[in-house]
N, C-alpha and C positions, 0 to 999 in steps of 0.2 A: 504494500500500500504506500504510496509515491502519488504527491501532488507538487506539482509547479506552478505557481503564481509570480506573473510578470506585474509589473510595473514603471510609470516611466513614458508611457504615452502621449502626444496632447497633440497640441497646435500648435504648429511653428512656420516663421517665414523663412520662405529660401533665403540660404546663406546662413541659419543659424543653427543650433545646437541640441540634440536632446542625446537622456541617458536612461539607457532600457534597463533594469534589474529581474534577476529571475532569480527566486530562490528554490531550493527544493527539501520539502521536508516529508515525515515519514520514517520507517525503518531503512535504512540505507549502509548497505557494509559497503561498497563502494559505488564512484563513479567514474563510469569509463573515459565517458566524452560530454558536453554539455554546445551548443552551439544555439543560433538563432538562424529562422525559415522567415520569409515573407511570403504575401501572397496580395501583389495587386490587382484591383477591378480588371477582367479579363484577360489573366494572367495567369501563368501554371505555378503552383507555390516554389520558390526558389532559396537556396542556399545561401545564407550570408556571411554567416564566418560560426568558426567551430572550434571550438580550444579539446587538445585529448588529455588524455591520465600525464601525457608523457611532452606534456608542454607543445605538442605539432596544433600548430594556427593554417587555416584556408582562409581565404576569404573571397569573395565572387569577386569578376573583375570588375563590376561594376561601383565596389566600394573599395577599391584597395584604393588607401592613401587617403581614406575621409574617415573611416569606422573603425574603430580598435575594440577588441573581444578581450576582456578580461578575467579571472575569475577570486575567489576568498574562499580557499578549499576547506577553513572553519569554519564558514557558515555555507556551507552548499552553495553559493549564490553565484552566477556569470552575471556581466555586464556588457554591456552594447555603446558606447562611446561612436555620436554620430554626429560629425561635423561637417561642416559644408553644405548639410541639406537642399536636397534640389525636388520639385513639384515631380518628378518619376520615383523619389522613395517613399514616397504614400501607400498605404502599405497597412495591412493588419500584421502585425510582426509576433511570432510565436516562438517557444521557448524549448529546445529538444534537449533533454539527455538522456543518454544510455548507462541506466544504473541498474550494482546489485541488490536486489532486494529480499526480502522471505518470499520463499518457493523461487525465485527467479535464480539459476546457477550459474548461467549464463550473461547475465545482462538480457536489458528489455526495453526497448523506447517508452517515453514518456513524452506527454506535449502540455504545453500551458494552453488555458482559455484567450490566447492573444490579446494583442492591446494594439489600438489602432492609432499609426503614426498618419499625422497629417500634414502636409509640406505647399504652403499659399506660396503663389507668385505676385 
């Protein structure tokens, strides 16, 4: 039993700045990888950046150089650091990790209720 809640959402004008937080709480002996998905209006959900157990960072090419993925491996929590905003990162933005849990031996995805990022021109 593994729940993730984002926060960190709102309204912002292009050129400015928001900071996504995802914690994750629950029974949790580890976490494998934790990352953030978007998905805008008539769009296929896509990959934004992904932090693993072993410190490897992705991030889409559409954010490298504006987004930094962080995380605070005492509190469960990733971060989303998103600067530069432009009116195409608009975007419900959701919260992935693959953690171990009871009954899970493996690892098992998990997703937050997303939080919707808004970017005016």
């Amino acid at each position: 039993q593994v729940q993730l809640v984002e926060s960190g959402g709102g309204l912002v004008q292009a050129g400015g700045s928001l900071r996504l937080s995802c914690a994750a709480s629950g029974i949790i002996f580890s976490i494998n990888a934790m990352g953030w998905y978007r998905q805008a209006p008539g769009k296929q959900r896509e990959l934004v950046a992904r932090i693993t157990r072993r410190d490897s960072i992705n991030y889409a090419d559409s954010v490298k150089g504006r987004f930094t993925i962080s995380r605070d491996n005492a509190k469960n929590t990733v971060y989303l650091q998103m600067n530069s905003l432009k009116p195409e990162d608009t975007a419900v933005y959701y919260c992935n990790a693959d953690i171990v849990t009871v009954g899970v031996y493996g690892g098992a995805d998990y997703w937050g209720q997303g939080t919707q990022v808004t970017v005016s021109s």
